[in-house]
mmCIF file of the N, C-alpha and C atoms, coordinates in Angstrom:
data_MODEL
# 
_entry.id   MODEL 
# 
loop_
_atom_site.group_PDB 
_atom_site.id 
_atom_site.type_symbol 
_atom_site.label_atom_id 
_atom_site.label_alt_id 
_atom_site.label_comp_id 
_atom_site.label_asym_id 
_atom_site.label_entity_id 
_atom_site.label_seq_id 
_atom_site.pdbx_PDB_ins_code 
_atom_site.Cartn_x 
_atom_site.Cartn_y 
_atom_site.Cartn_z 
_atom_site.occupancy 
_atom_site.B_iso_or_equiv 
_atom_site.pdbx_formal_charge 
_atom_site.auth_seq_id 
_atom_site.auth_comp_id 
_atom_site.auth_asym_id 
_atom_site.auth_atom_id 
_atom_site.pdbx_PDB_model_num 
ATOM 1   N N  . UNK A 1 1  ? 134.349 88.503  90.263  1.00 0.00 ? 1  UNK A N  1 
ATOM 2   C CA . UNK A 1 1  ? 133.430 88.025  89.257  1.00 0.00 ? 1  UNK A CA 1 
ATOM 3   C C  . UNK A 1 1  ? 133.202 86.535  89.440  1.00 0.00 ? 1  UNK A C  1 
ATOM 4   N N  . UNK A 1 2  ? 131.628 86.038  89.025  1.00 0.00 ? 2  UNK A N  1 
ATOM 5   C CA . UNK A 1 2  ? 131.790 84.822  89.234  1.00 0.00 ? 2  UNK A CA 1 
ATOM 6   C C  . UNK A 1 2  ? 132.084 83.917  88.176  1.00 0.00 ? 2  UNK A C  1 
ATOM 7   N N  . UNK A 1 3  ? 132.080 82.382  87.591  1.00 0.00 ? 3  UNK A N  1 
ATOM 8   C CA . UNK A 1 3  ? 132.231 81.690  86.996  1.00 0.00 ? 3  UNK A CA 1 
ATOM 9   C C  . UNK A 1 3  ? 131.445 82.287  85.317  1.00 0.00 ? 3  UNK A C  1 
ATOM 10  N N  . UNK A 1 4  ? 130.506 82.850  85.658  1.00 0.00 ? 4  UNK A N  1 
ATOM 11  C CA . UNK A 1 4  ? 129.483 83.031  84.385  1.00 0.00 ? 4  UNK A CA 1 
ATOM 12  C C  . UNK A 1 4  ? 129.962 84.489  83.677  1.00 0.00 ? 4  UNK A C  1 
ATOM 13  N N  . UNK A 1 5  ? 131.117 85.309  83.861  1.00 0.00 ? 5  UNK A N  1 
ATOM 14  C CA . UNK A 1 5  ? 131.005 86.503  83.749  1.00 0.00 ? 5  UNK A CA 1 
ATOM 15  C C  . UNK A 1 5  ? 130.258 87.855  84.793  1.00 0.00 ? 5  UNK A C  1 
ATOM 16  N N  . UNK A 1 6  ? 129.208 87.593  85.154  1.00 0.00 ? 6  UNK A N  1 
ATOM 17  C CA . UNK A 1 6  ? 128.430 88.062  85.955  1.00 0.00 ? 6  UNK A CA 1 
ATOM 18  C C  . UNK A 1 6  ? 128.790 88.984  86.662  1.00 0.00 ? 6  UNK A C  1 
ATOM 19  N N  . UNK A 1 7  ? 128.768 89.961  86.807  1.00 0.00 ? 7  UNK A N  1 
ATOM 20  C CA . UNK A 1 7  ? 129.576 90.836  88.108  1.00 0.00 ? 7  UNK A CA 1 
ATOM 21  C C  . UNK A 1 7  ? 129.056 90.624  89.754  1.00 0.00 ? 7  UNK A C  1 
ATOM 22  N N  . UNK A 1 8  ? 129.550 90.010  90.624  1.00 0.00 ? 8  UNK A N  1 
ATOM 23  C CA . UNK A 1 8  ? 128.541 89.924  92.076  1.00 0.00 ? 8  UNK A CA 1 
ATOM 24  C C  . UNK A 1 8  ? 128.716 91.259  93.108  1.00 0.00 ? 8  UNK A C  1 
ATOM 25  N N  . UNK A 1 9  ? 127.791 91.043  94.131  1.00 0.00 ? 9  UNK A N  1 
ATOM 26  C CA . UNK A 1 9  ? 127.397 92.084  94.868  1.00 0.00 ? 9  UNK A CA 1 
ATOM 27  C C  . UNK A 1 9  ? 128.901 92.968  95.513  1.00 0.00 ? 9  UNK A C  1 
ATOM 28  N N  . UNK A 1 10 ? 130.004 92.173  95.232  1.00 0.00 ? 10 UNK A N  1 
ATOM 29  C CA . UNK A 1 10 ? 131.134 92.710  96.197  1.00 0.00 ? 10 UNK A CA 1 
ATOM 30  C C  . UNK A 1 10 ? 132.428 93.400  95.121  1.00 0.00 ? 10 UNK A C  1 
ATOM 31  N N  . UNK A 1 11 ? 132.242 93.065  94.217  1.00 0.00 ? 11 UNK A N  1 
ATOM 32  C CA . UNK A 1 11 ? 132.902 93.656  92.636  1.00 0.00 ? 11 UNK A CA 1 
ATOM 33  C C  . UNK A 1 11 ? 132.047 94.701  92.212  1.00 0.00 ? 11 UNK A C  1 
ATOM 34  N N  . UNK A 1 12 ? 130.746 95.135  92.478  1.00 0.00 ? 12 UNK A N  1 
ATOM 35  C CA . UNK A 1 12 ? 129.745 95.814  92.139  1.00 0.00 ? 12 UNK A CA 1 
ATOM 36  C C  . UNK A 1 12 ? 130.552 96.975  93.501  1.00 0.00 ? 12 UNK A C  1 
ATOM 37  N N  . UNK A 1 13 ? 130.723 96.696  94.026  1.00 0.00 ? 13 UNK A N  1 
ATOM 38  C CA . UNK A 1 13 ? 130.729 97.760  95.215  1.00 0.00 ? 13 UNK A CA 1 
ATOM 39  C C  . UNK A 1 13 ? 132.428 98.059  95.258  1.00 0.00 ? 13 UNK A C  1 
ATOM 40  N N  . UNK A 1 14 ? 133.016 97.621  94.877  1.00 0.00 ? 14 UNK A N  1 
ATOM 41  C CA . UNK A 1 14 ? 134.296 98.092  94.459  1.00 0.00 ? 14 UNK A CA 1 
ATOM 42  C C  . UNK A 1 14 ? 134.655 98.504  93.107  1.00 0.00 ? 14 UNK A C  1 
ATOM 43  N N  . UNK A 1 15 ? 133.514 98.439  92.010  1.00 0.00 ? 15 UNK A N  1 
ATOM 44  C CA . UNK A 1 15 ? 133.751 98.918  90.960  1.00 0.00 ? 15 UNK A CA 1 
ATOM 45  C C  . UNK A 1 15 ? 132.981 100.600 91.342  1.00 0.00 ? 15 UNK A C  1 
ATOM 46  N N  . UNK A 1 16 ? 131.652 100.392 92.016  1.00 0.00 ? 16 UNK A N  1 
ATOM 47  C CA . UNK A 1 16 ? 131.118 101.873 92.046  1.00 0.00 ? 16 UNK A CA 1 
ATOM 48  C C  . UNK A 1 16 ? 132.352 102.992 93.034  1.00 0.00 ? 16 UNK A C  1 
ATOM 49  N N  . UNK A 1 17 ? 132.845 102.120 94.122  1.00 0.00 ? 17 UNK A N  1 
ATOM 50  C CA . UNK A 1 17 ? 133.972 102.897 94.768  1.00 0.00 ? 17 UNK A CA 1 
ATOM 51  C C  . UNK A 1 17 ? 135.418 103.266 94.205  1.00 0.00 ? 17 UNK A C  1 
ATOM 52  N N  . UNK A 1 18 ? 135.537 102.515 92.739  1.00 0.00 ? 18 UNK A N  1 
ATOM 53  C CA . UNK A 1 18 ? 136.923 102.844 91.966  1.00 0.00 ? 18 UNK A CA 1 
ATOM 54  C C  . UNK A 1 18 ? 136.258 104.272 91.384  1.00 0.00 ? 18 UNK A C  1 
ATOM 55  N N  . UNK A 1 19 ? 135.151 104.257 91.094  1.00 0.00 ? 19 UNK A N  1 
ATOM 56  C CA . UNK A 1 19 ? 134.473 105.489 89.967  1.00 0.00 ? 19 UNK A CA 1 
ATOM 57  C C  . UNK A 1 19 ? 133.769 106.321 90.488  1.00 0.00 ? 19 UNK A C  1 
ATOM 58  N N  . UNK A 1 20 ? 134.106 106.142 91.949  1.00 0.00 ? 20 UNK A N  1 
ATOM 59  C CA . UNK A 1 20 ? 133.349 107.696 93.018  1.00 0.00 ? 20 UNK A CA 1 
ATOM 60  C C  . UNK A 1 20 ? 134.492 108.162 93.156  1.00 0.00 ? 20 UNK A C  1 
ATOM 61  N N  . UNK A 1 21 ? 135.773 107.804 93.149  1.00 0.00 ? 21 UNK A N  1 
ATOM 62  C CA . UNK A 1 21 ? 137.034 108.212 93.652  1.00 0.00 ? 21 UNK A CA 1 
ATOM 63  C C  . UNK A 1 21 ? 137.673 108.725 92.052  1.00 0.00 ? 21 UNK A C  1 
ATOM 64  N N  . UNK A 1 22 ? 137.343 108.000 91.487  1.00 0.00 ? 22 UNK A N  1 
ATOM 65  C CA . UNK A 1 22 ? 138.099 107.939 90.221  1.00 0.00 ? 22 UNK A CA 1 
ATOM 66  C C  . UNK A 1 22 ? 137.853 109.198 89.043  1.00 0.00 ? 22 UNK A C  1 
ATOM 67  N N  . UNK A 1 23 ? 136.716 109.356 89.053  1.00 0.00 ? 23 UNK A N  1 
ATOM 68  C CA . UNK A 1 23 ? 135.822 110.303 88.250  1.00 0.00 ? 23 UNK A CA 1 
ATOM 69  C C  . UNK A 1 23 ? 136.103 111.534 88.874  1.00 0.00 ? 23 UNK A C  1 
ATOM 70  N N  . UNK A 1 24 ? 135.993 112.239 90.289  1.00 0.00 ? 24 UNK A N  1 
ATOM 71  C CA . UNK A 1 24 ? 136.236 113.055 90.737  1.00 0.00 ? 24 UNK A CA 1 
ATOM 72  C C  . UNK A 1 24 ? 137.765 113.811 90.254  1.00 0.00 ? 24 UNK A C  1 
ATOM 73  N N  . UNK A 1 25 ? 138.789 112.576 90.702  1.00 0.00 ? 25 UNK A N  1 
ATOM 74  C CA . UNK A 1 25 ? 140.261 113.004 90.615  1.00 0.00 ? 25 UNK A CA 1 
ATOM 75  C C  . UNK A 1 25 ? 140.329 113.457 89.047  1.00 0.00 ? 25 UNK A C  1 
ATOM 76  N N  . UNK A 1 26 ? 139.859 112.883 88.021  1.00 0.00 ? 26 UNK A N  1 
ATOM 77  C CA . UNK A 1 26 ? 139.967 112.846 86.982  1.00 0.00 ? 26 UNK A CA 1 
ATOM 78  C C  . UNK A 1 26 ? 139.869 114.925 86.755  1.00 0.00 ? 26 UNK A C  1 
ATOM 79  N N  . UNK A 1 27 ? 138.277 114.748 87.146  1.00 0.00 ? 27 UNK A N  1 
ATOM 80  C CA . UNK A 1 27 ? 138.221 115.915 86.698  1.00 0.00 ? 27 UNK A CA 1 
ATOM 81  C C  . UNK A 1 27 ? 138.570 117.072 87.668  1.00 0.00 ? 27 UNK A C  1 
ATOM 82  N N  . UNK A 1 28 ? 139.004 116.849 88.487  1.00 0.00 ? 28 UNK A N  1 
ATOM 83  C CA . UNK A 1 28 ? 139.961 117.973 89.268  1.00 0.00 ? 28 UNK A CA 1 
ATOM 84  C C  . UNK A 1 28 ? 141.399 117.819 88.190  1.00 0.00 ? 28 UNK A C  1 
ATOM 85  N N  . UNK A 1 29 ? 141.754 117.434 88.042  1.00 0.00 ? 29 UNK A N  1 
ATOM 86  C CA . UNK A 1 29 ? 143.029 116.753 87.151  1.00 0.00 ? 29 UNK A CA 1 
ATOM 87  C C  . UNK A 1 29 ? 142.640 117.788 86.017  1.00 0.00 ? 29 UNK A C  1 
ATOM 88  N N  . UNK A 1 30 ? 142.089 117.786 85.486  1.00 0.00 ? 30 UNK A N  1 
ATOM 89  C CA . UNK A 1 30 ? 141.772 118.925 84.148  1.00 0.00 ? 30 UNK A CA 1 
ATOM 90  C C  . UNK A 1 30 ? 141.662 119.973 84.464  1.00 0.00 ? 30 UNK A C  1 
ATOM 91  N N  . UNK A 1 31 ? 140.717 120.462 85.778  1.00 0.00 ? 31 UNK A N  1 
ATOM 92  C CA . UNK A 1 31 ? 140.756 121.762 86.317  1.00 0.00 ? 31 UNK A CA 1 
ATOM 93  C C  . UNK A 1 31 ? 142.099 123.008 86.650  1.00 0.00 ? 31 UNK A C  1 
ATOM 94  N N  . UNK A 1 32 ? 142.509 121.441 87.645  1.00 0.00 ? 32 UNK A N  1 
ATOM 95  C CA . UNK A 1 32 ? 143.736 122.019 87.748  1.00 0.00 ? 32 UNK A CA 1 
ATOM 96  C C  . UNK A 1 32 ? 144.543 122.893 86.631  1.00 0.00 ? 32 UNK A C  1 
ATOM 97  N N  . UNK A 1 33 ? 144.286 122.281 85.780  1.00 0.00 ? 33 UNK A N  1 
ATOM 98  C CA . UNK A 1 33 ? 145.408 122.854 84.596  1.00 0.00 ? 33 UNK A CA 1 
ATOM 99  C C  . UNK A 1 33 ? 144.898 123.639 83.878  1.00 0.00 ? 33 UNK A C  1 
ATOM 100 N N  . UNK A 1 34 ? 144.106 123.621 83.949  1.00 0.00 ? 34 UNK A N  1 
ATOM 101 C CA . UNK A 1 34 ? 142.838 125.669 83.077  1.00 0.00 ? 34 UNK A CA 1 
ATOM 102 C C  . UNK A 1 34 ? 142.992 126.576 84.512  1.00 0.00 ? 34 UNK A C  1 
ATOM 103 N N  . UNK A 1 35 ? 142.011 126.232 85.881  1.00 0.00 ? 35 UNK A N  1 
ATOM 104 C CA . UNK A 1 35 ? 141.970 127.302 86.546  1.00 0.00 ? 35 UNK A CA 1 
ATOM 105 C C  . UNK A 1 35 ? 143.014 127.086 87.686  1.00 0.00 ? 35 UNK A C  1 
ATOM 106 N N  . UNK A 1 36 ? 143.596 126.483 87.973  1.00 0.00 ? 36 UNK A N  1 
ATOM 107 C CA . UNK A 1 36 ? 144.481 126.389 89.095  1.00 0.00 ? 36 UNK A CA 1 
ATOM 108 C C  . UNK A 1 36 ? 144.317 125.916 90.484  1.00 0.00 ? 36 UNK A C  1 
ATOM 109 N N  . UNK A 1 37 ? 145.376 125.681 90.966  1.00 0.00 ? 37 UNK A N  1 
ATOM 110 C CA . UNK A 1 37 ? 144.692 124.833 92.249  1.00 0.00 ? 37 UNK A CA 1 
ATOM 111 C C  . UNK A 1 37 ? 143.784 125.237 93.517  1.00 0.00 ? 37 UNK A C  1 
ATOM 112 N N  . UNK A 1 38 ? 144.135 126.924 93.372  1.00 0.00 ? 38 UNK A N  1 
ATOM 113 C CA . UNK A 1 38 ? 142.774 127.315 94.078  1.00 0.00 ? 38 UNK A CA 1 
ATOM 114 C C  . UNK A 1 38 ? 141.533 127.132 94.257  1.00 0.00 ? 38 UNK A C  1 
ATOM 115 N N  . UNK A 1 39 ? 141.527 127.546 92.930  1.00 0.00 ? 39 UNK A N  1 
ATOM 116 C CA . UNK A 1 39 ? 139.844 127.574 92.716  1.00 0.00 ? 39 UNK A CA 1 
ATOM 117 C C  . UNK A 1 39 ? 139.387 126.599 92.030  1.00 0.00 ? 39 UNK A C  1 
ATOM 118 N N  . UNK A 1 40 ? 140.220 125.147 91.722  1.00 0.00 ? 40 UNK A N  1 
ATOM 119 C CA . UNK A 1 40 ? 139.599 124.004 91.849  1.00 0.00 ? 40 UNK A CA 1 
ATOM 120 C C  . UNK A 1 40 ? 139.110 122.944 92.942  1.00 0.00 ? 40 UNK A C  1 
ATOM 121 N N  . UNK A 1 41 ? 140.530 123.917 94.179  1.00 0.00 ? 41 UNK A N  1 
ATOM 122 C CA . UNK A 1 41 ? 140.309 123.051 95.422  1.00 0.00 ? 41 UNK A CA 1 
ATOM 123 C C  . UNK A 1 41 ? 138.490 124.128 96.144  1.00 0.00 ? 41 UNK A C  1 
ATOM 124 N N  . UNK A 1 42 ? 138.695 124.851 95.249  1.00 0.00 ? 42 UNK A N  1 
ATOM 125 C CA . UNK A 1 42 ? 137.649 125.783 95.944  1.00 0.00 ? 42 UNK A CA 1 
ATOM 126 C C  . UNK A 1 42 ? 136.005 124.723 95.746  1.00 0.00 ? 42 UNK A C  1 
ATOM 127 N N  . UNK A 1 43 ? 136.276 125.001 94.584  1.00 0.00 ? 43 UNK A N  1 
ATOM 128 C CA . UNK A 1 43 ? 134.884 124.507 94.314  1.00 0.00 ? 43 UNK A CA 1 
ATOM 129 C C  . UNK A 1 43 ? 134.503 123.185 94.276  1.00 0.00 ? 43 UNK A C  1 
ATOM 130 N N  . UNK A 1 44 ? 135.663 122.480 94.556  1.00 0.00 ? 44 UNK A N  1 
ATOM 131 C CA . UNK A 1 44 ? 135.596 120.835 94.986  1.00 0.00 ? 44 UNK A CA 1 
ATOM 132 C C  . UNK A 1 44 ? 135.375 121.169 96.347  1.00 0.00 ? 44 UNK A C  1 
ATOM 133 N N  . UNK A 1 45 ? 135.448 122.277 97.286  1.00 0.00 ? 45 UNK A N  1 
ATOM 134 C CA . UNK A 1 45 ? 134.991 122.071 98.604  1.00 0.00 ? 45 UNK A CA 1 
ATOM 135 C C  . UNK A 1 45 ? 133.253 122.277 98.267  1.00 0.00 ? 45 UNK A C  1 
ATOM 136 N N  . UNK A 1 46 ? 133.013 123.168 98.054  1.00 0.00 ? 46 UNK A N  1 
ATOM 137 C CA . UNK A 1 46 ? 131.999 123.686 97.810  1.00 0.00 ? 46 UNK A CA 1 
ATOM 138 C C  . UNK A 1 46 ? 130.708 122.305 97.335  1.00 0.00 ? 46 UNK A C  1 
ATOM 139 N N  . UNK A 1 47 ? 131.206 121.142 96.254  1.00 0.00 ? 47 UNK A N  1 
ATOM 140 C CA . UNK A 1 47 ? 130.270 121.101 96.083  1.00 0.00 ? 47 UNK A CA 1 
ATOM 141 C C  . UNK A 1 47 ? 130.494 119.528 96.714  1.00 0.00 ? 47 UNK A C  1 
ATOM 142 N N  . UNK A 1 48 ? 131.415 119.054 97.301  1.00 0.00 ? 48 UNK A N  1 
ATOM 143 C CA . UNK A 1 48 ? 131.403 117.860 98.725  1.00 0.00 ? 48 UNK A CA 1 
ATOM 144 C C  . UNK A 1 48 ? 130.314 118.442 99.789  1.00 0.00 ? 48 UNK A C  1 
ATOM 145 N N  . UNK A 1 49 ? 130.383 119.907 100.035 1.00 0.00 ? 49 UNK A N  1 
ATOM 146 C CA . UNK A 1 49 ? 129.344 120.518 101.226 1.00 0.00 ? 49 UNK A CA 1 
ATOM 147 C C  . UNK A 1 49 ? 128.068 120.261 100.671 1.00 0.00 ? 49 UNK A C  1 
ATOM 148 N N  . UNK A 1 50 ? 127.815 121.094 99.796  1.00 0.00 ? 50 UNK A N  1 
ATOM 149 C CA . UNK A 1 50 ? 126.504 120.641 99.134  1.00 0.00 ? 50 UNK A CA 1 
ATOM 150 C C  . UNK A 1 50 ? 125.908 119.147 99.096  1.00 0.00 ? 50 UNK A C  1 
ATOM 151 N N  . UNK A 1 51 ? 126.955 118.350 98.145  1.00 0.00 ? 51 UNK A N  1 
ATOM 152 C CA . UNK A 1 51 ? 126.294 117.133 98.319  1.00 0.00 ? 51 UNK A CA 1 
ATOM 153 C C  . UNK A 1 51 ? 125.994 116.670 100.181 1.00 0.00 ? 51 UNK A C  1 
ATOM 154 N N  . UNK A 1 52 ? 127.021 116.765 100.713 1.00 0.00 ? 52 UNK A N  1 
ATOM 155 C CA . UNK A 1 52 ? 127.019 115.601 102.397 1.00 0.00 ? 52 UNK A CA 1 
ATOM 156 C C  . UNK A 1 52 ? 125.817 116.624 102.672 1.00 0.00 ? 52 UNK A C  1 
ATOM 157 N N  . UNK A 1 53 ? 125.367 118.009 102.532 1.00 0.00 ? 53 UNK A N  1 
ATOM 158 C CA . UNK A 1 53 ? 124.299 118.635 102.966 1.00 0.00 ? 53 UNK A CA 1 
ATOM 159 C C  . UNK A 1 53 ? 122.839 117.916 102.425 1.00 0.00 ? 53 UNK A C  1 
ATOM 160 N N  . UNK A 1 54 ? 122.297 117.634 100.930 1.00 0.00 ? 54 UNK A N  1 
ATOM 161 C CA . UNK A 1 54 ? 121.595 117.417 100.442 1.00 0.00 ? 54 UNK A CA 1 
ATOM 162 C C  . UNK A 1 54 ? 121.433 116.008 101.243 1.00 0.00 ? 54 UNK A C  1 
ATOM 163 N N  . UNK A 1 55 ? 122.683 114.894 100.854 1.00 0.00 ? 55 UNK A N  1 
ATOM 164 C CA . UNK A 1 55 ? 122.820 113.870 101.562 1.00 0.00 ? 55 UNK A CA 1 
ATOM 165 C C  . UNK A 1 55 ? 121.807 114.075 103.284 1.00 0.00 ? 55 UNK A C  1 
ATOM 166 N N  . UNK A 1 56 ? 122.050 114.419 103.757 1.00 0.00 ? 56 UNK A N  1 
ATOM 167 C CA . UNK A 1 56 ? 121.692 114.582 105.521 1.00 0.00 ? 56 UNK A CA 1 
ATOM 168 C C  . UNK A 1 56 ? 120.150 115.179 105.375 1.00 0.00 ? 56 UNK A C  1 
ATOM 169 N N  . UNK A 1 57 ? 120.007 116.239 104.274 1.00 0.00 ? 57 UNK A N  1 
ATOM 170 C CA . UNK A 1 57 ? 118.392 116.257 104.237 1.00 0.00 ? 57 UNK A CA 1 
ATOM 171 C C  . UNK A 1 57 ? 117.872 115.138 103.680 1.00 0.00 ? 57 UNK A C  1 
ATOM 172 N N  . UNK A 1 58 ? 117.802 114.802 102.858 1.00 0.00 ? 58 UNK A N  1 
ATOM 173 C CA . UNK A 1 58 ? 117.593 113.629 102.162 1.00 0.00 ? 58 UNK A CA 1 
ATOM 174 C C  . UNK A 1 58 ? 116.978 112.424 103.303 1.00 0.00 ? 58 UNK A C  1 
ATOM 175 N N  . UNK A 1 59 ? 117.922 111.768 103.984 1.00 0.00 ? 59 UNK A N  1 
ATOM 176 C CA . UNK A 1 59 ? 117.674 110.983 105.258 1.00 0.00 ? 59 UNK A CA 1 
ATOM 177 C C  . UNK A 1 59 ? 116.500 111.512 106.040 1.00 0.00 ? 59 UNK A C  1 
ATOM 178 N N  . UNK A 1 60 ? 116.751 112.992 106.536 1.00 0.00 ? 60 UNK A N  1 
ATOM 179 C CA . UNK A 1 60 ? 115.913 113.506 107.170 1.00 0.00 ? 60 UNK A CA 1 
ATOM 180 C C  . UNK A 1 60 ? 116.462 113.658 108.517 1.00 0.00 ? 60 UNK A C  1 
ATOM 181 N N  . UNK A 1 61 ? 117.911 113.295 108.242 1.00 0.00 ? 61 UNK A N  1 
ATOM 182 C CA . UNK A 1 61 ? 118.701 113.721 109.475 1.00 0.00 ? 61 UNK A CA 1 
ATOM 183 C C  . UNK A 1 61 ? 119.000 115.056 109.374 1.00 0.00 ? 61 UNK A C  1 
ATOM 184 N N  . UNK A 1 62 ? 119.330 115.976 110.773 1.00 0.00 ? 62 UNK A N  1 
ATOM 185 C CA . UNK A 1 62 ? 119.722 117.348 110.460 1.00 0.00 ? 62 UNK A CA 1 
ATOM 186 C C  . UNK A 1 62 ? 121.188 117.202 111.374 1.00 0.00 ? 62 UNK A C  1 
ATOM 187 N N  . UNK A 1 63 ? 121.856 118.018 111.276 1.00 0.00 ? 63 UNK A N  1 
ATOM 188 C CA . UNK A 1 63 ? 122.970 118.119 112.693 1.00 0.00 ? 63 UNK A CA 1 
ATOM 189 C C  . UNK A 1 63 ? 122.404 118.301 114.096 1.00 0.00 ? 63 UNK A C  1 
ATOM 190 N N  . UNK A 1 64 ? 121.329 119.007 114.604 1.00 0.00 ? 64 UNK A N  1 
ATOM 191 C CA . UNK A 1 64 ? 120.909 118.915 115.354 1.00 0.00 ? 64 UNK A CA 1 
ATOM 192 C C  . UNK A 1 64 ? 119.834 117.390 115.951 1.00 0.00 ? 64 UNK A C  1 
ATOM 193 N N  . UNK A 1 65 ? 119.775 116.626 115.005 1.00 0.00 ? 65 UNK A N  1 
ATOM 194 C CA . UNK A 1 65 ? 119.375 115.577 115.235 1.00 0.00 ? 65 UNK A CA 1 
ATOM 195 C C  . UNK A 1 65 ? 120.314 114.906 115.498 1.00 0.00 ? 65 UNK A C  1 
ATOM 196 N N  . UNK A 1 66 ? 121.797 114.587 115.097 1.00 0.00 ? 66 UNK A N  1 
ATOM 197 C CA . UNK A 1 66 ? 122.402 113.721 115.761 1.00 0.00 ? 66 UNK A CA 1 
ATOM 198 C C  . UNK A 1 66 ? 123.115 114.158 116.826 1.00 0.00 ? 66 UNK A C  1 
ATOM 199 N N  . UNK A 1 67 ? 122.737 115.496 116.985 1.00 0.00 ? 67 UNK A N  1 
ATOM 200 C CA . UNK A 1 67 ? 123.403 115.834 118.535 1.00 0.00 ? 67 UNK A CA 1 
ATOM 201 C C  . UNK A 1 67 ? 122.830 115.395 119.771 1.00 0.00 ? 67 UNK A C  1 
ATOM 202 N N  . UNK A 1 68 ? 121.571 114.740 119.615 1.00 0.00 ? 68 UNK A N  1 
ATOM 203 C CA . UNK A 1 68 ? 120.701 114.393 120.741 1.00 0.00 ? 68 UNK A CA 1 
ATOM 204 C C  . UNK A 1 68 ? 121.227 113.207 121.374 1.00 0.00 ? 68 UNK A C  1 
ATOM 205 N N  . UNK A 1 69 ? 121.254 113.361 122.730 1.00 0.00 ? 69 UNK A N  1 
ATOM 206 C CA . UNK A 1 69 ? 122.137 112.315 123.701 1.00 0.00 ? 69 UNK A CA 1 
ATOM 207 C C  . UNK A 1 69 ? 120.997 111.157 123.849 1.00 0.00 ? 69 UNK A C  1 
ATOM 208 N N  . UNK A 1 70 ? 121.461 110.227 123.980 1.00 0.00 ? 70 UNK A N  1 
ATOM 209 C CA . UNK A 1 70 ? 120.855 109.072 124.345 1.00 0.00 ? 70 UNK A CA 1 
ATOM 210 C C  . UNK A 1 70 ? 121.551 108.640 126.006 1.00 0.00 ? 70 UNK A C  1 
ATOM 211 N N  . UNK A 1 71 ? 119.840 108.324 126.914 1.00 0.00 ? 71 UNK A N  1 
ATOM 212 C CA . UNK A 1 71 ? 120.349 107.754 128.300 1.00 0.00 ? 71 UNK A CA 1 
ATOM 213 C C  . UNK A 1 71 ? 121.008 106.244 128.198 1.00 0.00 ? 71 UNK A C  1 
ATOM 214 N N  . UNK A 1 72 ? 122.003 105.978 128.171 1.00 0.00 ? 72 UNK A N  1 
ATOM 215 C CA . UNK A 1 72 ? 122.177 104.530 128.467 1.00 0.00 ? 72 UNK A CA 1 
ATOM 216 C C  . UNK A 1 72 ? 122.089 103.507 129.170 1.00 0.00 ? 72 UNK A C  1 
ATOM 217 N N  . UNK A 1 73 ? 122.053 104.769 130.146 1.00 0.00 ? 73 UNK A N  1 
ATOM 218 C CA . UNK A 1 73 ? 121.993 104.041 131.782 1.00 0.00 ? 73 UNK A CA 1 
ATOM 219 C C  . UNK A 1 73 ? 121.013 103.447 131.794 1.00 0.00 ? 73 UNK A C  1 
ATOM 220 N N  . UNK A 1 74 ? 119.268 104.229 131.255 1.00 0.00 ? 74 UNK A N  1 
ATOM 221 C CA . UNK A 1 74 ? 118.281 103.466 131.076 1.00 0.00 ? 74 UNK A CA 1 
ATOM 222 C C  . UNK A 1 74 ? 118.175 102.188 130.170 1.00 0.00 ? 74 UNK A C  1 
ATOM 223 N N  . UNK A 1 75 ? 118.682 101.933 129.499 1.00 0.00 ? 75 UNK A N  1 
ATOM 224 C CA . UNK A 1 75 ? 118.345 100.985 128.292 1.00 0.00 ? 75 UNK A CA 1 
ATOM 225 C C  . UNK A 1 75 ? 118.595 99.877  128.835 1.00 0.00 ? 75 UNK A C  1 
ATOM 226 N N  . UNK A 1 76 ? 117.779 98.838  128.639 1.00 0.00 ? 76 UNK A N  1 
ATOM 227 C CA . UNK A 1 76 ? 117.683 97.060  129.470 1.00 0.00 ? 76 UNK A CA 1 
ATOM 228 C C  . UNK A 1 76 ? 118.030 96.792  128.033 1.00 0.00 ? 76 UNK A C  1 
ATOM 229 N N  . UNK A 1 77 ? 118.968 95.645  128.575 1.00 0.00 ? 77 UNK A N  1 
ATOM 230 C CA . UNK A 1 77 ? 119.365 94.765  127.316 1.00 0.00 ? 77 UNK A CA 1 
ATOM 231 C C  . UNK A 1 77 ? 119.946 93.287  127.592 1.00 0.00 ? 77 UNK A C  1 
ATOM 232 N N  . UNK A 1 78 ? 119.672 92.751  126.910 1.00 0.00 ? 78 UNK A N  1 
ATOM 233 C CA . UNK A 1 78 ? 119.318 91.047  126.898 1.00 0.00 ? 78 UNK A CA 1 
ATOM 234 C C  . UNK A 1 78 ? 120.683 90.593  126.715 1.00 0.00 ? 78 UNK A C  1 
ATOM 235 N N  . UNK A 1 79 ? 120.782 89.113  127.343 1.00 0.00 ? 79 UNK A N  1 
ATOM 236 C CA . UNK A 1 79 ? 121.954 88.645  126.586 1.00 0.00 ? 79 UNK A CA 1 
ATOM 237 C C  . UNK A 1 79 ? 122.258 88.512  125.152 1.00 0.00 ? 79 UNK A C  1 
ATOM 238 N N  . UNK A 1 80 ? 120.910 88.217  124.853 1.00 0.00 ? 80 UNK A N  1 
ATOM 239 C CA . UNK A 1 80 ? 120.606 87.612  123.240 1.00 0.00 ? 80 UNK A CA 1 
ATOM 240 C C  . UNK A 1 80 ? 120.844 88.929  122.490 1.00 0.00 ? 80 UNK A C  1 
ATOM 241 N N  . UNK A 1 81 ? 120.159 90.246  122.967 1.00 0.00 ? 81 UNK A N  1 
ATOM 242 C CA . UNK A 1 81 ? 120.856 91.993  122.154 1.00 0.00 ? 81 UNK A CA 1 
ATOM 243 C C  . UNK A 1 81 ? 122.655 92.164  122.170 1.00 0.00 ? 81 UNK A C  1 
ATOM 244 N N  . UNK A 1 82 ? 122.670 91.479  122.961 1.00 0.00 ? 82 UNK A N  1 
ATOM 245 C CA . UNK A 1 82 ? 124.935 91.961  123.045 1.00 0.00 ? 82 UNK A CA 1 
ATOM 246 C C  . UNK A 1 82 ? 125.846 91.249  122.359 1.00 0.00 ? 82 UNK A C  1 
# 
């Protein structure tokens, strides 16, 4: 934080990463204890797939798009690119 209260760009990004991590565990944490660890670990797989899936359409990347090889051998590159 800076001098003014303010939250800055690098507290902002460790507060959203305490509460992507944080929020999840939480509520697996409750699950656990109604349906059990199966079928909480179940459907916490289930919907990580979904999201990283939606995620990758979203971009407009597919898996078969990042399987595509790149020549390196061809590529010219500068001192000033390295």
């Amino acid at each position: 934080m800076d001098i003014a209260g303010v939250v800055t760009g690098g507290d902002r990004v460790e507060a959203i990463g305490a509460l992507a991590f944080g929020i999840p565990a939480l509520i697996a944490g409750e699950a656990v204890t109604r349906y059990g660890l199966r079928d909480t670990a179940t459907v916490y797989a289930i919907v990580v797939i979904a999201l990283a899936l939606a995620a990758a359409l979203s971009t407009g990347r597919t898996p078969s798009a990042s399987r595509r090889a790149v020549d390196i051998t061809t590529a010219e590159t500068t001192k000033s690119e390295i």
